[in-house]
C-alpha positions in Angstrom: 0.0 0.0 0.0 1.5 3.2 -0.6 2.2 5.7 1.8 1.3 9.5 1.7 3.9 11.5 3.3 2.7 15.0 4.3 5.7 18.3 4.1 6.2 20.3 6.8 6.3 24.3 7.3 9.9 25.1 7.7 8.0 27.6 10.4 6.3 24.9 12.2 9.4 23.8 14.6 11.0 20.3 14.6 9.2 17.3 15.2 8.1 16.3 19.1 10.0 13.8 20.4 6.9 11.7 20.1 6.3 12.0 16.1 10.2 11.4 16.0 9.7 8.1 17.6 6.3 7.1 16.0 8.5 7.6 12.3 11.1 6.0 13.1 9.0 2.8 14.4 6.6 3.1 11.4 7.5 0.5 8.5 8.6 1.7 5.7 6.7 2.4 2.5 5.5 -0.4 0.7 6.5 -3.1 3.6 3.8 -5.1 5.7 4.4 -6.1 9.4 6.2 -8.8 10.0 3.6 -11.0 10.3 1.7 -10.4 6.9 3.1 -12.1 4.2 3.2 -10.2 0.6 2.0 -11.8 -2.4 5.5 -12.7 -4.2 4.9 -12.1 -8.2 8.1 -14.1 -8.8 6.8 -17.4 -6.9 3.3 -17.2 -8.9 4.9 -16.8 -11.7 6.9 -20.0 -11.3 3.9 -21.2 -10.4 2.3 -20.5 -14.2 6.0 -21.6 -15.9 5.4 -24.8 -14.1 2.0 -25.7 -15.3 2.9 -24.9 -19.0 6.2 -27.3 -18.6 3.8 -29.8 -17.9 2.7 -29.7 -21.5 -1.2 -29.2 -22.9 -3.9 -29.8 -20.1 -7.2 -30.8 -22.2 -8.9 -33.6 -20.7 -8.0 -36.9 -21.5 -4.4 -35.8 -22.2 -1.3 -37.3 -20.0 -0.7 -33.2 -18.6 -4.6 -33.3 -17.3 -3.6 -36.0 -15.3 -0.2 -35.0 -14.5 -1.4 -30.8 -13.8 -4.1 -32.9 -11.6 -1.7 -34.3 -9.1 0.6 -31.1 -9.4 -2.1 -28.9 -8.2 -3.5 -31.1 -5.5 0.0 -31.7 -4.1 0.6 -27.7 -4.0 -2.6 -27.2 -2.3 -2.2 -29.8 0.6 1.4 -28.4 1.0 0.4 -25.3 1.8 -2.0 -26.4 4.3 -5.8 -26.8 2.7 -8.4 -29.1 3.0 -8.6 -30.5 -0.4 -11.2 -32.3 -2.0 -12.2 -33.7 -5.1 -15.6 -33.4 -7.5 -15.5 -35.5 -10.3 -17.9 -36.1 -12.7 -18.4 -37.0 -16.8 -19.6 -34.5 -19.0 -21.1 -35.3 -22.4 -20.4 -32.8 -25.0 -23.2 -31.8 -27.9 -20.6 -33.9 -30.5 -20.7 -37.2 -28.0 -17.8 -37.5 -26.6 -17.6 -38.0 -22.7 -15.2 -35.9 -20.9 -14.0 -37.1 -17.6 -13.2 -33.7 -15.4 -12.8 -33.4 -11.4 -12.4 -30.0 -10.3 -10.7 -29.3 -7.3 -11.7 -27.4 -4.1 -9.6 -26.1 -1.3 -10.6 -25.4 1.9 -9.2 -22.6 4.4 -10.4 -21.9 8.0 -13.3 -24.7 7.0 -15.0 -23.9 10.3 -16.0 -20.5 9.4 -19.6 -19.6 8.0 -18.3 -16.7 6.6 -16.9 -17.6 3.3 -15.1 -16.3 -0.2 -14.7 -18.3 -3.0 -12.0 -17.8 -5.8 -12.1 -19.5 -8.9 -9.7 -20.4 -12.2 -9.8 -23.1 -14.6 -7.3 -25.2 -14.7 -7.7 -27.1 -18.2 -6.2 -25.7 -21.3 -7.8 -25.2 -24.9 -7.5 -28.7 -26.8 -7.3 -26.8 -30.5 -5.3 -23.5 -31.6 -8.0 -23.2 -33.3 -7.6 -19.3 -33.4 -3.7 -19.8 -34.9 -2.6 -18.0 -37.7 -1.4 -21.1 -39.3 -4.3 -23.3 -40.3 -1.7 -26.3 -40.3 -1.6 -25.9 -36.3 -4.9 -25.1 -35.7 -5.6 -29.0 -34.8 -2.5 -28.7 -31.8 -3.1 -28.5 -28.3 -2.3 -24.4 -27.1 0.4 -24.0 -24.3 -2.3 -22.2 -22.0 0.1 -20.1 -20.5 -2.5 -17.2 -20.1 -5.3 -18.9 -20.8 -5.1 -21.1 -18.0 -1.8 -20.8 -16.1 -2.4 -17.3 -15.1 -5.4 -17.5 -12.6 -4.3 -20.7 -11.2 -1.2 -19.4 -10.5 -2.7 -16.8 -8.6 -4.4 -18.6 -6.9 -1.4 -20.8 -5.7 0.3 -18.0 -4.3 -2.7 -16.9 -2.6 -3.1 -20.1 -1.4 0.5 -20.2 -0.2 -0.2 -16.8 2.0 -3.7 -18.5 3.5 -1.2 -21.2 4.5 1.3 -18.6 6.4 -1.5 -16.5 7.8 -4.9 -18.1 8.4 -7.8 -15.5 7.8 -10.4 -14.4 9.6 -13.0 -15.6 6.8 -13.4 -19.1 5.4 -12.0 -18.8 1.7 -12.2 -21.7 -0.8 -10.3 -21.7 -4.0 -12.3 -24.0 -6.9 -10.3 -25.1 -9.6 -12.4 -25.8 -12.4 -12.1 -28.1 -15.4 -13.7 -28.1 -18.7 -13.6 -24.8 -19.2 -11.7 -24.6 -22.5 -12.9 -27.4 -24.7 -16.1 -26.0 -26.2 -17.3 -25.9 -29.6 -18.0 -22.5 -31.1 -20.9 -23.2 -32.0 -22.0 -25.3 -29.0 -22.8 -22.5 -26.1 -23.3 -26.1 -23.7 -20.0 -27.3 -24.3 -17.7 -24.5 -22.5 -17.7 -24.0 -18.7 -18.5 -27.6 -17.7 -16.7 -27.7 -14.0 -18.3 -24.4 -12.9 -21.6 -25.5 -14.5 -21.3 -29.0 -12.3 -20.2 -26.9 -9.3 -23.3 -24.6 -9.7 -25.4 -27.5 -9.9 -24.1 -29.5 -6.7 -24.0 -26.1 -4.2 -25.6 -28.1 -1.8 -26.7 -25.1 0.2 -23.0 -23.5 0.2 -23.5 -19.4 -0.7 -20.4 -17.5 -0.1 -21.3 -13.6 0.4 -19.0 -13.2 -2.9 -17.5 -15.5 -5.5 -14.5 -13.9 -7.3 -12.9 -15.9 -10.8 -9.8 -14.8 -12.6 -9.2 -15.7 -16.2 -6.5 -14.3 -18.6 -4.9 -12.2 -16.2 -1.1 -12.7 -17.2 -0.8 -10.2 -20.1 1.9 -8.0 -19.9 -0.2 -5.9 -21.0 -2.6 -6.6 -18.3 -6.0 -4.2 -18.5 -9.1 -5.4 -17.2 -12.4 -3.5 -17.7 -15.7 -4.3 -15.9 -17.1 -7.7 -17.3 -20.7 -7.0 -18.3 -22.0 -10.0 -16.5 -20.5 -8.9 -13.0 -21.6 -6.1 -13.4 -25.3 -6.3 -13.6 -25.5 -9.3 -11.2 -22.8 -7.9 -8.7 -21.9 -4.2 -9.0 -20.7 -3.4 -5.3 -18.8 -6.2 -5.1 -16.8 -5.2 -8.6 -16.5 -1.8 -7.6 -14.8 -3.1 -4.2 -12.4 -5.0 -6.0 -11.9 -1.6 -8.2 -11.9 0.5 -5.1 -8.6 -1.4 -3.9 -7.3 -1.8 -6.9 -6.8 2.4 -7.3 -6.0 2.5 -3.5 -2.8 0.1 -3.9 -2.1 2.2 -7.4 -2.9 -1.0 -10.0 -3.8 0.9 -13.3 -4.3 -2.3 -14.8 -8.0 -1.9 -13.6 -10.0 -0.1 -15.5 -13.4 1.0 -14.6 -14.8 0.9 -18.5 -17.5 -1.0 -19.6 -15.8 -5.0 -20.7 -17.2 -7.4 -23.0 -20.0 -9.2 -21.8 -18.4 -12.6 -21.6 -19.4 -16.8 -20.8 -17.0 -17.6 -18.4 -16.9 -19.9 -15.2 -18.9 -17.1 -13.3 -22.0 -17.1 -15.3 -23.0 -20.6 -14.0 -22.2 -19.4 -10.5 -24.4 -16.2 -11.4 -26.9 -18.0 -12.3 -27.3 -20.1 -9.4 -27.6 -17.2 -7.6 -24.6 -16.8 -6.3 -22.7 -12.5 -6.4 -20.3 -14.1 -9.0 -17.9 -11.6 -11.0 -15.0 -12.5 -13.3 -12.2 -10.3 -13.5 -10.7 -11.1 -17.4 -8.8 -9.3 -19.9 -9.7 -10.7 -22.9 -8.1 -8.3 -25.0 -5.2 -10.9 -26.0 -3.5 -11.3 -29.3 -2.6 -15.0 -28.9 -5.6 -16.2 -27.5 -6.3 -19.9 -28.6 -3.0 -19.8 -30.6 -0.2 -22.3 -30.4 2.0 -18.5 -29.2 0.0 -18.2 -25.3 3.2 -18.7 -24.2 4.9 -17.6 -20.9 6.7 -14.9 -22.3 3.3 -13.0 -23.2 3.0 -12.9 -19.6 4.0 -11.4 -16.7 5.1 -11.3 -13.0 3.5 -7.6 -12.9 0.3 -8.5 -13.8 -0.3 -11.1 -11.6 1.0 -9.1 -8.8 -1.7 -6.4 -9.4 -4.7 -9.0 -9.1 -3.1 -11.4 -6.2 -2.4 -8.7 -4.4 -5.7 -7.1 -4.7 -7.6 -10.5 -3.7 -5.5 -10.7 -1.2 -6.4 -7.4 0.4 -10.4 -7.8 -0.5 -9.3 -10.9 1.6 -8.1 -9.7 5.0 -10.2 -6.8 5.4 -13.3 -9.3 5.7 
């Protein structure tokens, strides 16, 4: 958070002894105590080099399985509850996807809960590359993908440190990324089965982050989230200005289908902070040098703040 410093009247007189003492025991700009951990940019972004190392993550591929026990074993390391939801979805073209998402638990006692949500899959087809040749190939998913689940590892990593005050569950959701165009059905599968199973869980807010590693990060107000949860969006906004990201931007966004419209619809204040404003989108070049440790700083640390001030 950044400081203001107010000058002083050259007139006024020195400082008390008191005020002398108080600034000299402040921290200094930019530092938390010492017993609130920072979100680290550098470790999430690790985080997003790791998952894309692990090769394509469409279902039914060897890196679905393998990002599967990557993410699980993060989790549980840093000190969750984890639990599995798996489940088969048939797409409108008749294949049968098998998909788990992944939920993590923190301070499970509490009523009082925040959700956070990514999706963890990958896009099976670049079928947005320039080269028609590759548009059959499996996309890297280093933005689409990677990004919010890395965030969310880091922020997981701090819950870990520093219990909060709240309950907060981070969903991991699969089957986002393997619709058909054409096929409305066939996109957001693990947030639609999450909707569907709530089971009488309602968080007071339900945050998910998609496509938020661009290095040139800028993410306007997603129509959706906006109609269906407007003072949550603009607290989100509110600390993003206070903490000095720019890369939120109060505009009017796209209306988009993404993993919070099923939790919208269920009912739930669902908003989804996206940039969708991204060259290689679907393309065989969403690769982790289109991202970057800066714009994953600006929306970790801002969910981390909307976080402890519950």
């Amino acid at each position: 958070m950044r400081r203001r410093n107010s000058s002083s009247d050259p007139g006024a007189g020195a400082l008390s002894l008191a005020a002398a003492l108080l600034l000299l025991l402040a921290p200094l700009p930019g530092c938390g105590a010492p017993d609130t951990p920072l979100f680290d940019p550098d470790s999430a972004f690790v985080r997003l080099e790791e998952q894309v190392a692990i090769g394509p993550r469409h279902p039914g591929s060897a890196g679905h399985r393998l990002v599967q026990r990557y993410l699980v074993d993060r989790l549980r390391s840093y000190g969750a509850n984890v639990s599995l939801q798996p489940f088969d979805a048939v797409t409108s073209g008749g294949d049968t996807l098998r998909l788990i998402n992944i939920i993590a638990n923190f301070n499970p006692d509490s009523q009082r809960r925040v959700m956070l949500g990514a999706h963890y899959d990958t896009r099976p087809v670049a079928d947005r590359d320039p080269d028609p040749a590759a548009r059959s190939t499996p996309i890297p998913g280093a933005n689409d993908g990677a990004s919010g689940v890395a965030v969310l590892l880091e922020i997981a990593r701090l819950l870990g440190i520093r219990a909060p005050r709240i309950g907060v569950d981070i969903v991991l959701f699969d089957g986002e990324d393997s619709g058909d165009t054409e096929a409305i059905g066939d996109w957001c599968l693990g947030s639609a089965y999450f909707a569907r199973n709530l089971k009488g869980y309602r968080p007071f807010a339900a945050i998910v982050i998609d496509m938020i590693g661009d290095r040139d990060l800028e993410i306007p107000m997603e129509g959706y989230s906006r109609a269906a949860a407007p003072r949550l969006l603009d607290e989100l906004y509110d600390i993003a200005a206070e903490l000095g990201y720019a890369q939120f931007l109060r505009g009017r966004g796209p209306t988009m289908v993404d993993d919070h419209l099923p939790l919208i619809q269920a009912g739930l204040s669902a908003v989804d902070l996206i940039d969708f404003d991204y060259p290689w989108w679907h393309t065989l070049e969403d690769t982790p040098d289109k991202c970057s440790p800066r714009s994953l700083e600006a929306v970790g640390r801002v969910l981390d703040a909307y976080i402890r001030r519950r």
